[in-house]
Every structure is written in C-alpha cells, then in structure tokens.
C-alpha positions in Angstrom: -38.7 52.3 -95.9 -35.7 51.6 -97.6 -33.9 54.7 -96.5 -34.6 53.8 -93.0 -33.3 49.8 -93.6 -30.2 51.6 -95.0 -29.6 53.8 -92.2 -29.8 50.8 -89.3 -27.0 49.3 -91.8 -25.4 52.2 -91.6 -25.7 52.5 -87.9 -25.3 48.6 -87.2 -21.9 49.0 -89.0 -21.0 51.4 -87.2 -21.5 50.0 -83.9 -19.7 47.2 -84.7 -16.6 49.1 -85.8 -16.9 50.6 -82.1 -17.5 47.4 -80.3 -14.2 46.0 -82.1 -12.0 49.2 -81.3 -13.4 48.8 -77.9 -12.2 45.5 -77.4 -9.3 45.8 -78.8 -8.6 49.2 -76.8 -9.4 46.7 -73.3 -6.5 44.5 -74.8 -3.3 44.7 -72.4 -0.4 44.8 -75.1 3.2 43.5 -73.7 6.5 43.4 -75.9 8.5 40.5 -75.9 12.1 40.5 -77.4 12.6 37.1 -78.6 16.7 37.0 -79.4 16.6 33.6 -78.9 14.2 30.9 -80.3 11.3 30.1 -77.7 11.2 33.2 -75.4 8.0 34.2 -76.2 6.7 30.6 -75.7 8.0 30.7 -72.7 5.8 33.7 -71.6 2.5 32.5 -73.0 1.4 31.1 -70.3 0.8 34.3 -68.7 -1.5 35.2 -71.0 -3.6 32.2 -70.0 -2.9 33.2 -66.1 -3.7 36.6 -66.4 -7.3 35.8 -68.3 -8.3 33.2 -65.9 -8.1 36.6 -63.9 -10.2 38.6 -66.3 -7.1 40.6 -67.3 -7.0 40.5 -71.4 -3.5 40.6 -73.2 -1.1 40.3 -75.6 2.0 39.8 -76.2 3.7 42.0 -79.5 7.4 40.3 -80.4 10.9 41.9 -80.8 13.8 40.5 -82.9 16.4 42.7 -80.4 16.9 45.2 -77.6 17.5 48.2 -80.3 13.8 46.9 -81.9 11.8 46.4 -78.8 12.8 49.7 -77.2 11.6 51.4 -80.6 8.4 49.7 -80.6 7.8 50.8 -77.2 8.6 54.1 -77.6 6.4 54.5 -80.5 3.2 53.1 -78.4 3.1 49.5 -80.0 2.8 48.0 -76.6 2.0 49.0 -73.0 3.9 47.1 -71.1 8.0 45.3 -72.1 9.8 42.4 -70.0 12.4 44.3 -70.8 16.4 43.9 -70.1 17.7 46.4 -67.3 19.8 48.2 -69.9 16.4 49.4 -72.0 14.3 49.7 -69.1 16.9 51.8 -67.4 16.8 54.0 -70.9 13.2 54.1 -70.8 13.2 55.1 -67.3 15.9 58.3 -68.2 13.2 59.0 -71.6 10.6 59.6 -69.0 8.2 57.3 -70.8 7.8 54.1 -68.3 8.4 52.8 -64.8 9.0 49.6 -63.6 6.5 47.3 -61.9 7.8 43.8 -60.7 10.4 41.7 -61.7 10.9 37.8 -61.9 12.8 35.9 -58.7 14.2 32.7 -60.0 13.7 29.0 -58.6 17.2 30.2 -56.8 16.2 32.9 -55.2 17.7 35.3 -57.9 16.5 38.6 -59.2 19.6 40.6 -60.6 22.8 40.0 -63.0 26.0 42.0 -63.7 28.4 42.0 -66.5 31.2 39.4 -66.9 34.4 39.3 -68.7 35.2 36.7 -71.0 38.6 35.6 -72.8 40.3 32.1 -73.4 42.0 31.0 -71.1 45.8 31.4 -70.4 45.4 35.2 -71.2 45.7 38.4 -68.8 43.0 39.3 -66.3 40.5 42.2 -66.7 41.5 44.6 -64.0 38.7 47.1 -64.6 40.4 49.9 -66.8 39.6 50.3 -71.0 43.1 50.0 -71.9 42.4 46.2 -71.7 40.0 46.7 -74.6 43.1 48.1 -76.7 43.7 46.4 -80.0 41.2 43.7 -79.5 37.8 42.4 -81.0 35.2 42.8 -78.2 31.6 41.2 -78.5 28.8 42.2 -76.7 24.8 42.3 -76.8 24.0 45.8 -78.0 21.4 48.0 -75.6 22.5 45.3 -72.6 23.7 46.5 -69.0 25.9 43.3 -69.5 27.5 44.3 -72.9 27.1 47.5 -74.5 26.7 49.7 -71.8 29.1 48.6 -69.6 31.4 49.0 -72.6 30.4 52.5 -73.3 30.1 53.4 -69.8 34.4 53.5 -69.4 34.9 57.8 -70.1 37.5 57.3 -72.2 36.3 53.9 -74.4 36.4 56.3 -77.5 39.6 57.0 -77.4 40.0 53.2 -76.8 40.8 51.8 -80.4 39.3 48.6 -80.3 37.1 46.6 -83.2 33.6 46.4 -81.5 31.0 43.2 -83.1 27.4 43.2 -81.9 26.2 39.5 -81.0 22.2 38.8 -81.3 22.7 37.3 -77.3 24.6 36.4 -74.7 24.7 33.3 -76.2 26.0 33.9 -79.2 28.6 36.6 -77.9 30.2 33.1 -76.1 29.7 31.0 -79.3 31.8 33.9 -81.2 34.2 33.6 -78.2 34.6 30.3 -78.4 35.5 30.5 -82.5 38.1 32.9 -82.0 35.8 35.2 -83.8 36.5 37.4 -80.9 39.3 37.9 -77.8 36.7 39.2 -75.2 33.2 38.7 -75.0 31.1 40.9 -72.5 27.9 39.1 -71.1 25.2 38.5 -68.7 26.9 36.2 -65.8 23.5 34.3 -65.2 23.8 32.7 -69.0 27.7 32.2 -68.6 27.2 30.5 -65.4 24.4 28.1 -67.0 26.9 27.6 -70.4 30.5 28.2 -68.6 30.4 23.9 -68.6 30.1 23.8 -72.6 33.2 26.0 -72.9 36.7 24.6 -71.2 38.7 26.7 -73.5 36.9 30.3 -71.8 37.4 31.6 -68.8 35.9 34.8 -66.4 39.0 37.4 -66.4 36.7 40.2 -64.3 33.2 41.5 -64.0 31.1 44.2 -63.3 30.3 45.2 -58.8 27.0 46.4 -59.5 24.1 44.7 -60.0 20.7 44.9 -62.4 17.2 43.8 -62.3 16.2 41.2 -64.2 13.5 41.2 -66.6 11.6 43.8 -65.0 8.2 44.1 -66.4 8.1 48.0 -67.3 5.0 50.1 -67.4 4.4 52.9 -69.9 3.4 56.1 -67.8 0.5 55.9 -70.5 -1.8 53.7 -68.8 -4.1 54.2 -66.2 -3.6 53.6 -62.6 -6.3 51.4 -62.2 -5.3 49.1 -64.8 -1.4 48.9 -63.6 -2.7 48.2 -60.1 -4.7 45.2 -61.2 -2.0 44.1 -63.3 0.8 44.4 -60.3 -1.8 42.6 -57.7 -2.3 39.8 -60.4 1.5 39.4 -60.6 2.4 40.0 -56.8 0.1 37.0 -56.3 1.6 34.4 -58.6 3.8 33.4 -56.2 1.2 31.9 -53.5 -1.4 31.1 -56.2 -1.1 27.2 -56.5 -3.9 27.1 -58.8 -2.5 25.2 -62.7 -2.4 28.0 -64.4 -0.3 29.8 -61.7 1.7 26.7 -61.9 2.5 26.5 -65.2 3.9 30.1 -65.6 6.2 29.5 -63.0 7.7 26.4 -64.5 7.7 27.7 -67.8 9.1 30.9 -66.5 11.5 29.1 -63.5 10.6 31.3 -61.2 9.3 31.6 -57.3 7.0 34.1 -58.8 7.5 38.5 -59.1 8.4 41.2 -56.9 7.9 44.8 -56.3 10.6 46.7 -58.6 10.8 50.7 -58.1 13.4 52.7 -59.5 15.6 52.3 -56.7 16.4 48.8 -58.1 17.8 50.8 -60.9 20.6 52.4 -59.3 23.4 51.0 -60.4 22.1 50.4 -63.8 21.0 53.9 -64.2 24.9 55.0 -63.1 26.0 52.7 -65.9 23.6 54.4 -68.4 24.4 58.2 -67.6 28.2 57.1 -67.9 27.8 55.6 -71.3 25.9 58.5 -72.4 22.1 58.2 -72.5 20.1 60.9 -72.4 16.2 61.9 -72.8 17.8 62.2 -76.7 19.4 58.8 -76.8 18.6 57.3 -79.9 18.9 53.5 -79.0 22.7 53.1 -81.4 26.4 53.7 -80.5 28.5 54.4 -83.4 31.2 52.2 -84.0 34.0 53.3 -86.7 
C-alpha cells in the first residue's frame, strides 16, 4: 500500500513538472532592449492587450542592440521589437522575419541617419574623408549610427577615433559636451531634442530610409501562432476597446502595419556594405 501511495507521488510530481513546462512552453517570449530608462514600461501594456485576447506573453529585457541580438540568436525570446539595423542582421543570419511595425500618431513608420556637428562647422557632403581626424559617436548595431558608419568602403582606411554611445540620446548629449565633433543618430530622436541643443546643428543625412521598430519573428515558431499574433496586432488599430487604447497612447502610435522584407531594402544595402554576413558576430573593431 505504501509502495503504491509512493508511486501516485511519484507520478503526481511528475505531472506537475509537465503541466509547468507546458505552460511555460504556451508563453509568447518577446525581447525588449531597454537603452533608455522606461522602454519596457512603455510596452507592457501589450502584454495586457494581447491576453485580453488569449495570447500569453512576455517580455525578456536587453541593456543594448549588441545584447538583445545575442539573446535572440541564442533562443531566449521568440519574438524582438527590434531596431532596423539588428533586424536587418537577423534577416541576412536567416534566423527571423519581420511581422509589423509601429505607425506613429504622425503617420510615421521609418527613420534615416543624420549628421550632427556644432554649428559654424563644414557640411557633410556624403564622402568618409569628412570622418578624418575626428571623434565620431554613434549607437553601435544602429542603421542610424554604426552601420551607416561602416557601410562607407573605405571607412577603415578612414583614421578617425570612433566612441560608442548607449542611445541616440546620449550620442547628442556627448555632442553637446564637446566629448565628440560628429555624432551620427536616428533623425526621429534629433527632431524631438534638436530644440534642447542651439549649439548643434544637421550638416547631412542618410537618402534611404528604415523600418521602425519592426516586431521580428524567429522562423522557429509555428505558423499558427505568428498568424494569431499578426491578426492581434493588425487589429490594434480599429480596436477602441481600453486596453487597445492604452497601448497606443503608451506606445504613440495609430496602431501596426504589415512589414515584409521589402521594407528592408535599403537597410539591408546599408548592412551588406558595412560588412554583415550569415558570420557577423554583432562587433566592429575599433583600433
């Protein structure tokens, strides 16, 4: 009798330990890179959204691009908001695909890279020898920054003392300092900070544009479960219910649209010019 009261332990245990695995397994994991304070707060309400829905998830943080690429690539999440610069990388590794992307309370869905300096100083006219004997700052891993630096053919050759910012952001603030003479950044946070700065002006800037934020799929997970997700996302937009409404103003956005590959172009150009490869390791190196 006792050997049988032991077993249903055994076997209770057991089904427990599958029960858990199982729920966790049915738990949607998305990577958020949080270089700034906030960002993931700013998402969480999509959590809330998407489970009114019956869709479970996550959300895994990232300090940085480099990090949250990594993490990705290694199966800690299966789906990143990702910038256009990693999700462009992740496209060329072959391990995700994009799915939608946010459209701002504008109307907005893309950035390019602009050109920074103080003002008073020579304009950018498109060529590396600019970057000659100068500090640049950029976001590393960003279309706006480190690949559209490393994208010019010759940029090696270019000898120029390179600093990595944590953001946009903080590529400006370094600007501003005089920690840096150029600062290479995403126009849609200039734009929103160019009024903080009277001393910096916009010498030049990238013609091609990238996707922003595009949520990006690994090719991992099931069909079924990224059509679900995509029709839940798709539908934000008309769904006036509160907790539709609440991601959109926390996110300040219209809602998402359909984002293919296509909407990659450009940023994929930039990417094969600067180097990456199904081998890229997610690092330049800088002397």
């Amino acid at each position: 009798m006792k050997s049988k009261s032991s077993l249903i332990a055994v076997l209770a245990v057991l089904l427990v330990g599958l029960m858990c695995g199982f729920v966790h397994a049915k738990s949607f994991r998305i990577i958020i890179m949080q270089d700034n304070k906030g960002v993931a707060e700013k998402f969480t309400p999509l959590l809330g959204y998407l489970k009114k829905n019956d869709f479970s998830a996550d959300f895994v943080t990232a300090p940085n691009y480099a990090a949250a690429a990594k993490m990705f690539a290694n199966g800690e999440g299966d789906a990143m908001f990702s910038s256009s610069g990693v999700a462009g990388t992740l496209i060329i590794k072959e391990l995700a695909v994009p799915l939608v992307r946010g459209v701002s309370k504008e109307g907005v869905s893309t950035y390019h890279a602009v050109i920074l300096a103080r003002r008073g100083g020579a304009k950018f006219l498109g060529t590396s020898d600019f970057f000659k004997g100068k500090r640049v700052i950029f976001t590393s891993l960003a279309s706006a920054g480190e690949f559209y630096y490393q994208s010019f053919a010759d940029i090696k050759n270019i000898k120029s003392t390179v600093e990595i910012a944590s953001s946009h952001g903080g590529s400006i603030d370094a600007l501003s300092r005089n920690a840096a003479d150029v600062a290479i950044v995403k126009n849609l946070v200039w734009e929103k900070r160019s009024g903080n700065y009277p001393d910096i002006e916009k010498i030049g800037e990238d013609n091609g544009e990238n996707p922003e934020m595009a949520l990006m799929v690994s090719k991992k997970v099931d069909a079924k479960t990224v059509a679900e997700l995509s029709r839940l996302l798709l539908a934000l937009k008309n769904d006036t219910s509160p907790p539709a409404q609440k991601v959109k103003n926390k996110l300040d956005i219209q809602g998402y649209i359909p984002t293919t590959r296509t909407d990659f172009k450009h940023t994929l150009t930039l990417l094969k010019q600067a180097g990456v490869t199904k081998s890229f390791d997610y690092s330049f190196k800088y002397q």
